[in-house]
C-alpha positions in Angstrom: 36.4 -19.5 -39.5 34.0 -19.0 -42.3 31.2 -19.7 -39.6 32.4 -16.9 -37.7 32.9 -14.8 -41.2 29.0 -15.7 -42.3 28.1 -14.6 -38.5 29.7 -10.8 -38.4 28.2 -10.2 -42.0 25.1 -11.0 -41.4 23.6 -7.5 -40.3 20.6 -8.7 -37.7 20.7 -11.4 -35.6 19.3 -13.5 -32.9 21.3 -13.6 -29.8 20.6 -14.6 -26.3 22.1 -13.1 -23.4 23.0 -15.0 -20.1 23.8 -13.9 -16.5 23.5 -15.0 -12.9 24.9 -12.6 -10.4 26.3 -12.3 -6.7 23.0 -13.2 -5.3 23.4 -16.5 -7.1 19.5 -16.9 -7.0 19.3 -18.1 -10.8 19.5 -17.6 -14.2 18.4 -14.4 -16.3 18.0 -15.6 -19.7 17.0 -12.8 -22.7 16.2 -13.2 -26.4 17.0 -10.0 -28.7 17.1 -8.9 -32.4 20.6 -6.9 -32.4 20.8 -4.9 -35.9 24.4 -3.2 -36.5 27.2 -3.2 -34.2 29.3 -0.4 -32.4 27.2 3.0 -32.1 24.7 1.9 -34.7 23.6 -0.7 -32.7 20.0 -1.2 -32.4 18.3 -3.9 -29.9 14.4 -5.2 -29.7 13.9 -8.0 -26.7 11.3 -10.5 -27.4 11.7 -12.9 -24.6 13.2 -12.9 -21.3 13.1 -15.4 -18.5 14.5 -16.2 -15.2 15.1 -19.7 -14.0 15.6 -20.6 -10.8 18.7 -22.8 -9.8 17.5 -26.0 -7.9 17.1 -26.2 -4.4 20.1 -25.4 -2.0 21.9 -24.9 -5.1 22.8 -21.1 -4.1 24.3 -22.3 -0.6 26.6 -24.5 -2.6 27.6 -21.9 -5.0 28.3 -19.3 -2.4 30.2 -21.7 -0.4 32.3 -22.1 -3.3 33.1 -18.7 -3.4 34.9 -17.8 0.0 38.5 -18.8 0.7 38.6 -21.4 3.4 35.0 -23.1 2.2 35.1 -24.4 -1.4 37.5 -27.3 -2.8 38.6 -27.1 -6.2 37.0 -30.8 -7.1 33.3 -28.7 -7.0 34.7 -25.9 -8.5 35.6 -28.1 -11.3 32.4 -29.2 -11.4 30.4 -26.6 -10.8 31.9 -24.8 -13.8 30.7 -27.5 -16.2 27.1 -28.1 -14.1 26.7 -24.5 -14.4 26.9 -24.6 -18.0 24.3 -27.1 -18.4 21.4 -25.1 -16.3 23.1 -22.4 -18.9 22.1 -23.9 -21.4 18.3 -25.1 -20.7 18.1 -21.5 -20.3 18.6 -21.2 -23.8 16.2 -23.4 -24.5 13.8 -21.7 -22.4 13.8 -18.1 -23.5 13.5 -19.9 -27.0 10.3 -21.5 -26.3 8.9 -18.7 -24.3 10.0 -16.4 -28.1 8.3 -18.8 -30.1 11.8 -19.7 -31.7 13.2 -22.4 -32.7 17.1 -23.1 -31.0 18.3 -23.4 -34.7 17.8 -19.6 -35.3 19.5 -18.5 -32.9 22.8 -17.3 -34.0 24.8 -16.1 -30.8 25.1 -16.7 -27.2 26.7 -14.1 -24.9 27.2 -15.5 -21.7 28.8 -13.9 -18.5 28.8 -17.0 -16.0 28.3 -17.4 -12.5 30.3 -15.1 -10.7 32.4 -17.0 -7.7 35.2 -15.1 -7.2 36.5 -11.1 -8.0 40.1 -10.0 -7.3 40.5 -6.4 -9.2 43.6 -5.0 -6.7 46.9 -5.9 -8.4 48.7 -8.7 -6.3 52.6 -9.2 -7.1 53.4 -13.4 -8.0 56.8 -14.6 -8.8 57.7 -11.3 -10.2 53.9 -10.9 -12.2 51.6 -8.2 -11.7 48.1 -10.2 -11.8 44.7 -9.2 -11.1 42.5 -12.3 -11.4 38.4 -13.2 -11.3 36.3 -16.7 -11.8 33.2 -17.0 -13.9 31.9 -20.7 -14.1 29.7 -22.0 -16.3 32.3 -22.8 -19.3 31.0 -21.4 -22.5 32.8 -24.4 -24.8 30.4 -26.5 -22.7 27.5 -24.1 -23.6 28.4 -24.0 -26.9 28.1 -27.8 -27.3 25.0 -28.3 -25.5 22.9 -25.7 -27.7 25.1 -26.2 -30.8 25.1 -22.0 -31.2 28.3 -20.3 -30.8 28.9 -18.8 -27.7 31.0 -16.0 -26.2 32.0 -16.3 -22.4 34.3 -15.0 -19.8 34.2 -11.6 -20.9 36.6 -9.5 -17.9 39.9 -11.3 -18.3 40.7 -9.5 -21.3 40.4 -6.3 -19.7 42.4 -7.8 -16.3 45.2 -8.7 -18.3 45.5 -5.2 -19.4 45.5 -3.8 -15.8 42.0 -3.3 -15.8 39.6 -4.1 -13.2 37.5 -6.7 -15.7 34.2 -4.9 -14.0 31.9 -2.9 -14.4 31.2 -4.0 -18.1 27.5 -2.6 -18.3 28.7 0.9 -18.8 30.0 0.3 -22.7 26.3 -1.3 -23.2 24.7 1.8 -21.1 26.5 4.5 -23.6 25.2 2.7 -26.8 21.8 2.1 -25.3 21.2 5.5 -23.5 23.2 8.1 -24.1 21.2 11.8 -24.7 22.2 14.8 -26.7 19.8 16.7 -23.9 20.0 14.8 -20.3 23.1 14.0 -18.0 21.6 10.7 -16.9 22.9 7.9 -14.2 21.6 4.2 -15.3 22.0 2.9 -11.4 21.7 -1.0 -11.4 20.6 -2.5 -8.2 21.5 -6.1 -7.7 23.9 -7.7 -5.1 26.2 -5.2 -5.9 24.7 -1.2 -7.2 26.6 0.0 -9.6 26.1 3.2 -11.6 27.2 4.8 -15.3 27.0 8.4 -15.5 26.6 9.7 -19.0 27.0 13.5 -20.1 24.5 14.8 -22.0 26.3 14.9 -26.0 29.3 13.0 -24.5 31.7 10.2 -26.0 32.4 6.7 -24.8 35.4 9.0 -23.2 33.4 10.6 -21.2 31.5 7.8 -19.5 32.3 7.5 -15.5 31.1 4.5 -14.0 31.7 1.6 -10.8 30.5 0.0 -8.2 29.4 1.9 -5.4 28.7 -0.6 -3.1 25.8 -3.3 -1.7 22.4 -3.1 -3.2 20.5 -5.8 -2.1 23.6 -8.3 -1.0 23.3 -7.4 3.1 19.4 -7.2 3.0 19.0 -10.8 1.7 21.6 -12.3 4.0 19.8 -10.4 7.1 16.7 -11.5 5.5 17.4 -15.0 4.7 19.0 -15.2 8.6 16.0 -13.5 10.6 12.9 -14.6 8.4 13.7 -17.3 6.6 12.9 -15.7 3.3 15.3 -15.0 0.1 14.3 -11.3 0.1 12.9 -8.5 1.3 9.8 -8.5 -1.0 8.7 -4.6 -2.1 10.9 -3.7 0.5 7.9 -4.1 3.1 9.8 -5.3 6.6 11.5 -2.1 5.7 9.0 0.2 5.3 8.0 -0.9 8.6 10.8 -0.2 10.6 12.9 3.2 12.0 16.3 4.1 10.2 19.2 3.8 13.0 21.4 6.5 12.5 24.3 4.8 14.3 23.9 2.0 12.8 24.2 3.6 9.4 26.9 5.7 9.8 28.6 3.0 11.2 28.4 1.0 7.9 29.3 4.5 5.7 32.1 4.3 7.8 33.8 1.4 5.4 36.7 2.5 3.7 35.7 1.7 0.6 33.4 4.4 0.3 36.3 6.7 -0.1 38.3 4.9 -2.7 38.9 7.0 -6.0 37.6 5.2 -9.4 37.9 2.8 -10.9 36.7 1.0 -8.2 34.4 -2.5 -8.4 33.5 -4.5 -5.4 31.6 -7.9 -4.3 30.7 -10.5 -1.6 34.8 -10.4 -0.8 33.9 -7.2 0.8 30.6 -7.0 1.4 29.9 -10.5 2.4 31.0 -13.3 5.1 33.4 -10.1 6.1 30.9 -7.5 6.5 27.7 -9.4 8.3 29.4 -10.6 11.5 30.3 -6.8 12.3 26.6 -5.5 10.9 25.0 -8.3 13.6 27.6 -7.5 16.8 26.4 -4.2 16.1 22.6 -4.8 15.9 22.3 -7.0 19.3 19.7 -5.3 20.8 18.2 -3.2 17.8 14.7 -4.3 16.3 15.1 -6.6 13.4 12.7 -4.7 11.1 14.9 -1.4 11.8 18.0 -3.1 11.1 16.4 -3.9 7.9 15.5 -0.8 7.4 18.6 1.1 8.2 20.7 -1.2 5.5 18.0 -0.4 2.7 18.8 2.9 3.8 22.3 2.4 3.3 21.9 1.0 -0.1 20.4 4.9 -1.0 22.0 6.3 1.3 25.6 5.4 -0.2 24.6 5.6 -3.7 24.3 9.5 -3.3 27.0 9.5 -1.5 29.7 8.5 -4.1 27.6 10.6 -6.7 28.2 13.7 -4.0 31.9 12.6 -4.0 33.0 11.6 -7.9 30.4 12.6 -9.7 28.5 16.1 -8.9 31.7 18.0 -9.3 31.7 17.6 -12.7 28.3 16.6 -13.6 24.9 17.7 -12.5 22.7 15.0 -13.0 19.1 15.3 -14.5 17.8 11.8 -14.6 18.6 8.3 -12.6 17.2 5.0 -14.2 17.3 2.5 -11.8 17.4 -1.7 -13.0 18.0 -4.7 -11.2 15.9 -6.3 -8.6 16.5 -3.5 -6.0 13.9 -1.2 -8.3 10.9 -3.9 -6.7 12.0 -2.6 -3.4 9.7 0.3 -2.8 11.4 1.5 0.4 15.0 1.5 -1.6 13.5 3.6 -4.3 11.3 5.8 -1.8 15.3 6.5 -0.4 16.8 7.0 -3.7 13.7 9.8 -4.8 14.6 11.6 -1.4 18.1 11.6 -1.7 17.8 12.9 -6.0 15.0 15.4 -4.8 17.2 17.6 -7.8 16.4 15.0 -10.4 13.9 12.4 -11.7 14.3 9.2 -10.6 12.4 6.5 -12.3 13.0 2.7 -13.8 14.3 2.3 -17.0 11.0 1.0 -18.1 10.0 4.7 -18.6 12.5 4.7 -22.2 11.3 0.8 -22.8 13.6 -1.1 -21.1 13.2 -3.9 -18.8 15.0 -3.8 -15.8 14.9 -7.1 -15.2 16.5 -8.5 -18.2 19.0 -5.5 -18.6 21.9 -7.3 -17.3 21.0 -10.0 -20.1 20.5 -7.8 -22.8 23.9 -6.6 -21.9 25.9 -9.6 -22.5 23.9 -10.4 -25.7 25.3 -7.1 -27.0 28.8 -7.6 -25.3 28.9 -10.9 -27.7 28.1 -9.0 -30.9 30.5 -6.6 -29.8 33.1 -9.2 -29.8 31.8 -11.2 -33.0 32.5 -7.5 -34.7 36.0 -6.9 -33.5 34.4 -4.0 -31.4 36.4 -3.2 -28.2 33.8 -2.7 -25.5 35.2 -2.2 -21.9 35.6 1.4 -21.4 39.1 1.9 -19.9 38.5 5.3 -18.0 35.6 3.0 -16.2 38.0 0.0 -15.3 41.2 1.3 -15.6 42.4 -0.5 -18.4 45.8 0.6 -20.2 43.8 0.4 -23.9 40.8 -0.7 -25.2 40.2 -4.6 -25.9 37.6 -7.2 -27.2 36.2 -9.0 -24.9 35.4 -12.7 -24.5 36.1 -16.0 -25.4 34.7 -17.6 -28.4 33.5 -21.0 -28.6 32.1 -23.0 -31.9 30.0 -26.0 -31.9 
């Protein structure tokens, strides 16, 4: 323990954040000088990489992640595997910062999301809710001999929470304003969103998922052209928004759940695509592209209209993730916010790529300083809690 004692006195440090999301594409790896903890936290990135899992490697993970097509022998594996391309993604967001792995002094890792199950199920008399992140952080912790925090939403499960979103703790410390209601809208196989009064409290925060981002485009994309994604969002911008089409997908019932709310390929996945393509026979390709980027604006302004607007005019939405690369997405999103400004979060001197990363880096000294950092009006959580396993060397 006196490790962990020399750690949460030592006022700045060096910590890596980790993430690979629902599109399962790879690793986002990001270097940053945290100073403080809690409200006084300050946070300079110096390096940030993404690396790329090997070929065919995303198939495997995503059948993994259904019922009905993974074994638990590769989940087994894939949860220590995982940790391993983890972990020379440590080593390359060190080398990229000039920095050597032995000055490093935290990993925050969030894992490879296979598997999310936030609705309450009743088990031989237990009330559980119940998620999978693989990529084992004792594992991670061994490899790169730093200490390592990992599986950061059971903590908040447990206590009837959701365990998702977790960004919106990060988004109040990072961008809260004493003068602008801001969203922080985060576009990546899932779009989430974290609305933050202007002058508010971590009280006030309101956030969840509101649905696919990119999730539906890259499976259409990856089905009809053989590519990952639709890059700048240009087989969109050629086609015609099909209105049926569109309200046909708005038409999903999760669109009028109340908060807290999170969601993920269980809903959006394997289920949704065989209706979407029954439903598009006929229909250009390049429209039917179209029409779901559409949806992806199109439904973000919609659960703004429903649960946020009554109670909060919004002056400013800073899109991250890799849906702000997708011009036709963000060309959507300006018409639907005509009321505000919407612009990346690049404009206050963030990157939107490594957001997600710097997030989990802060998560982890969050936890290394006792901090609780869900936000239980966001998840639903009964109290506040730490999050996070931690793992020593």
């Amino acid at each position: 323990m006196k490790r962990l004692q020399r750690l949460q006195n030592k006022r700045t440090k060096l910590v890596v954040g980790l993430i690979s999301g629902t599109s399962a594409d790879g690793i986002d790896a990001a270097l940053v000088q945290i100073t403080a903890n809690g409200t006084n936290t300050r946070v300079r990135q110096l390096a940030f990489v993404t690396v790329p899992y090997p070929k065919r490697f995303k198939e495997l993970v995503l059948k993994n992640s259904l019922p009905g097509t993974g074994s638990v022998d590769l989940i087994c594996e894939l949860n220590i595997l995982i940790a391993h391309f983890f972990a020379d993604a440590v080593q390359r967001v060190a080398r990229k910062a000039g920095r050597k792995i032995s000055a490093i002094d935290l990993i925050g890792s969030h894992g490879q999301t296979v598997h999310h199950l936030p609705k309450p199920k009743r088990v031989f008399g237990k009330t559980i809710r119940s998620g999978l992140q693989l990529g084992d952080p004792s594992t991670i912790a061994q490899l790169t001999g730093i200490p390592t925090v990992g599986d950061f939403r059971t903590a908040d499960m447990a206590l009837g929470g959701e365990g998702a979103p977790l960004v919106p703790y990060f988004d109040y410390l990072m961008f809260r304003s004493k003068t602008r209601n801001r969203i922080l809208l985060n576009l990546g196989g899932i779009a989430n969103f974290t609305a933050l009064p202007k002058n508010g409290s971590s009280r006030d925060v309101v956030a969840f998922d509101t649905g696919p981002a990119n999730m539906v485009i890259d499976a259409l994309m990856k089905k009809w052209y053989r590519q990952e994604f639709d890059r700048a969002g240009k087989i969109a911008l050629t086609g015609d928004i099909v209105p049926g089409l569109l309200a046909d997908m708005m038409a999903h019932p999760y669109f009028r759940q109340q908060p807290p709310k999170s969601t993920g390929r269980e809903m959006f996945g394997s289920m949704f695509l065989p209706k979407l393509l029954k439903y598009s026979r006929g229909l250009r390709k390049r429209d039917v592209i179209a029409t779901v980027t559409e949806f992806t604006a199109f439904s973000v302004f919609d659960q703004y209209n429903r649960f946020i607007a009554p109670w909060m005019n919004v002056h400013e939405v800073l899109v991250s993730g890799g849906g702000v690369h997708n011009q036709a997405m963000m060309e959507a999103l300006r018409d639907y916010f005509r009321h505000a400004t919407v612009g990346k979060i690049e404009d206050i001197g963030f990157s939107s790529d490594a957001k997600e990363a710097v997030c989990f880096a802060v998560l982890a000294n969050e936890t290394i300083s006792e901090n609780p950092s869900n936000v239980p009006s966001v998840t639903g959580a009964s109290r506040p809690a730490i999050l996070g396993k931690i793992c020593l060397p």
